[in-house]
C-alpha positions in Angstrom: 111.6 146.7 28.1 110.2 145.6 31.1 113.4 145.5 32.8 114.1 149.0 31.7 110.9 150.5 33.4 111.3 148.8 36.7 115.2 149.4 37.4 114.6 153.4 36.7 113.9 155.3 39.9 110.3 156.0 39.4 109.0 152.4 39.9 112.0 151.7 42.8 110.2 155.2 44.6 106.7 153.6 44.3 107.8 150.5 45.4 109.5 152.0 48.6 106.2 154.4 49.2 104.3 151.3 49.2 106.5 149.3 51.8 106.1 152.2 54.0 102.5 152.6 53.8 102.2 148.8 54.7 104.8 149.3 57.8 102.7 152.4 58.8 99.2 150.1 58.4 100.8 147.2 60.3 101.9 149.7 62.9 98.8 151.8 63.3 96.2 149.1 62.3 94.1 151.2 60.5 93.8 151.7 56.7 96.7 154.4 55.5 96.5 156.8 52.6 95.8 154.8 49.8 92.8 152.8 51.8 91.3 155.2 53.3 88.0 156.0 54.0 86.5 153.5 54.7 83.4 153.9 56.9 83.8 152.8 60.9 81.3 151.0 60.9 82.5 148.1 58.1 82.4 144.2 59.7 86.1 143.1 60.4 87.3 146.5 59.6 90.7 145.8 61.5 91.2 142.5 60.0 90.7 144.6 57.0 93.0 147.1 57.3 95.8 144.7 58.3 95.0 142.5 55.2 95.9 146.1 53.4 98.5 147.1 54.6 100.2 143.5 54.4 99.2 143.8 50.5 100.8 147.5 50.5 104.0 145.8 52.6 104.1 142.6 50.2 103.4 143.6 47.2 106.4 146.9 48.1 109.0 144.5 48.3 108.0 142.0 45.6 107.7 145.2 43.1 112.1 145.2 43.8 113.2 141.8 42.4 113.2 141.1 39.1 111.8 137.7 39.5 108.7 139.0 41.5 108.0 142.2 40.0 105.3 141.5 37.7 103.5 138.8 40.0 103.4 142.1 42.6 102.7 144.8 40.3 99.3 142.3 39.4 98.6 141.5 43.0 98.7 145.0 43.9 96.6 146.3 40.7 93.8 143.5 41.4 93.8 144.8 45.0 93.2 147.9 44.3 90.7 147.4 41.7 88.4 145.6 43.7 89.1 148.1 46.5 87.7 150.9 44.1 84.5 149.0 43.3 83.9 148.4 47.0 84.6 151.8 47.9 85.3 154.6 46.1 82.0 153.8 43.1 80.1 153.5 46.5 81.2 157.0 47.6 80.3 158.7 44.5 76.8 157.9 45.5 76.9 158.9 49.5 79.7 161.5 49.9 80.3 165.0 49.1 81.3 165.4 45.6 84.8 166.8 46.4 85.6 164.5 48.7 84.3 161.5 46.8 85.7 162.2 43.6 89.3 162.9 45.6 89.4 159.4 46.7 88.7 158.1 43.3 91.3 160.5 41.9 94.0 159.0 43.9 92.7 155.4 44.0 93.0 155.8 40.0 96.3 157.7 40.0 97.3 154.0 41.9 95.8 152.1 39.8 97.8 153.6 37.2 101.1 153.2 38.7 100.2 149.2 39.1 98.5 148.5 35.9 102.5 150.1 34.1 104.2 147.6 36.0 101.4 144.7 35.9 101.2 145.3 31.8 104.1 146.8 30.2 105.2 143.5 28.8 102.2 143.6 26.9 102.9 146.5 24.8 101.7 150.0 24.1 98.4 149.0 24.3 98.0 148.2 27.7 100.1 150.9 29.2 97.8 153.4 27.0 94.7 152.4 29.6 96.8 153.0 32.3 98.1 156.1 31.1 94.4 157.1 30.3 93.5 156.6 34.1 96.0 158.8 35.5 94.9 161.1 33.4 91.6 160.9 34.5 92.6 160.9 37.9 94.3 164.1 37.8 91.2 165.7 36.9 89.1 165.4 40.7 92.6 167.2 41.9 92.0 170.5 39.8 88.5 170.0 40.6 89.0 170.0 44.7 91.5 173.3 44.1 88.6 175.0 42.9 85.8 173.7 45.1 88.5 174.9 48.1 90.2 177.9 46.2 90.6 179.1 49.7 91.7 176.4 51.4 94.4 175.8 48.8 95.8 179.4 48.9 96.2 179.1 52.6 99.0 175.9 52.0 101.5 178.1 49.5 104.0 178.9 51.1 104.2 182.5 53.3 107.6 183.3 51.3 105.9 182.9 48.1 103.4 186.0 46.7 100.0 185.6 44.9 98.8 182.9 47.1 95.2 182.7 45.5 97.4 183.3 42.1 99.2 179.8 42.8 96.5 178.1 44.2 94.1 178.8 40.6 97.5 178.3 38.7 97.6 174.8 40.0 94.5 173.5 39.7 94.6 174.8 36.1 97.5 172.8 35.1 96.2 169.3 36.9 93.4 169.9 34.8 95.2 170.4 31.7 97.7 167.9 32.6 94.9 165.0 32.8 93.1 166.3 29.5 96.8 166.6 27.7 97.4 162.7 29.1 93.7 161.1 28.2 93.8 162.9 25.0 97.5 162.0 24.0 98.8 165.8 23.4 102.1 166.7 25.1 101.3 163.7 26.8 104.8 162.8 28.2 105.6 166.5 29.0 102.2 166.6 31.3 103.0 163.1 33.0 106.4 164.6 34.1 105.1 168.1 34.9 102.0 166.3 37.1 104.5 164.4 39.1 106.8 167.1 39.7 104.2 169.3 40.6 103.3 166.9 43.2 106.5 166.3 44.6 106.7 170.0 45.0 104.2 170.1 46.8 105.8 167.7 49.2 108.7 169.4 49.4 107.6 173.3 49.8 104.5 172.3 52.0 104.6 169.2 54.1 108.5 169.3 54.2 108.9 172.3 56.7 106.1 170.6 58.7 107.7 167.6 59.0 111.1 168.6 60.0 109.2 171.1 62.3 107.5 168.0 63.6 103.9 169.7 63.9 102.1 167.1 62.2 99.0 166.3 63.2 96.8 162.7 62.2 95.4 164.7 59.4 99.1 166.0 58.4 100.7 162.8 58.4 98.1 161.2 56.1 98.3 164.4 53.4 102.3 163.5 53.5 101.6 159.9 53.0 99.1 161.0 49.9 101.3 163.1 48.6 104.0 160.8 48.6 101.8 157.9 46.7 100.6 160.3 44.2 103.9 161.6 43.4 105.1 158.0 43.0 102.2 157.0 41.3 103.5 159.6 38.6 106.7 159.0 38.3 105.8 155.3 37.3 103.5 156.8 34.5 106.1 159.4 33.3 108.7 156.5 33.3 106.7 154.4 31.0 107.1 157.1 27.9 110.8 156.2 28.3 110.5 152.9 28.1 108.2 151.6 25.8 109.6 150.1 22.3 109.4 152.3 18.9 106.8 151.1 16.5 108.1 149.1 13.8 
């Protein structure tokens, strides 16, 4: 079963996300999308951001072979653990609430993704806590729609109508989404919704950008978000597929 999860594309995506976020870390020496923030003024913050993004590069190309997979998946999932009790628990404490609660929305959403890989071998069980987290996770996202309803309308699309319409409509189903997951109801259907919904996103938003090549620092990391999250889905909406029947 284990096998079956990792070959499908979902896992192979997060895998090649994570490859490119180490390539980009290596390249930029800072911390990219899934580190970050981390405050400037942290001792060895460089050497710290390296270490990540070699972890992110690593643990991306382990997460392809069969034989290294799993030893990966648990390297990456202990990484970012500890990276959310040093960080993001902090930040609860010392940043805004939006932007606190963001960052432990897509550290969890992360976490998630690893902890199906590092544990489906273990059963239902295991993959249910990881399931939960996502869930969780999805919940700071509706949250941040409505703390920056404005904001939010202001990234549909020009083409599309009812921009304030679209930007309630989505943060209403990331909310529903992560209750429907943590909760079990319709669970599968709202793991696959949330992760298309994301990828959308990617592609109706920060696609035109990109091939329009007016990103700015800010711009690039959103795209490199976006891109974790949405992989970070796919691996949780893969692992309804491929878990065994009861009995």
């Amino acid at each position: 079963m284990v096998e079956r999860v990792r070959a499908s594309a979902g896992p192979v995506f997060f895998a090649a996300v994570m490859i490119a976020l180490g390539i980009q870390g290596l390249i930029q020496g800072d911390f990219t999308a899934v580190w970050q923030p981390v405050p400037k003024g942290v001792p060895g913050r460089e050497a710290l951001a390296y270490l990540c993004a070699s972890v992110a590069f690593g643990c991306g190309i382990g997460l392809l072979f069969r034989r290294t997979a799993a030893l990966a998946a648990r390297v990456l999932l202990t990484s970012l653990v500890v990276w959310f009790l040093l960080w993001r628990v902090r930040a609860l404490f010392l940043e805004p609430l939006v932007e606190s609660t963001w960052s432990c929305g897509e550290t969890l959403a992360m976490i998630a993704a690893a902890w199906v890989l590092a544990t489906f071998a273990a059963g239902e069980r295991g993959v249910r806590i990881a399931r939960a987290l996502y869930g969780l996770a999805l919940v700071p996202f509706g949250y941040a729609h409505f703390a920056y309803i404005q904001h939010t309308a202001d990234m549909v699309p020009r083409w599309l109508p009812w921009h304030l319409g679209w930007a309630y409509f989505t943060g209403v189903t990331f909310l529903a989404a992560g209750v429907a997951i943590v909760f079990g109801v319709l669970a599968q259907l709202a793991a696959i919704l949330s992760a298309l919904q994301m990828g959308l996103f990617g592609l109706l938003v920060w696609a035109p950008i990109v091939a329009a090549r007016h990103l700015n620092a800010f711009q690039q990391g959103e795209v490199a978000s976006t891109l974790a999250l949405t992989a970070a889905g796919w691996v949780v909406a893969d692992s309804y597929r491929g878990l065994p029947r009861s009995g």
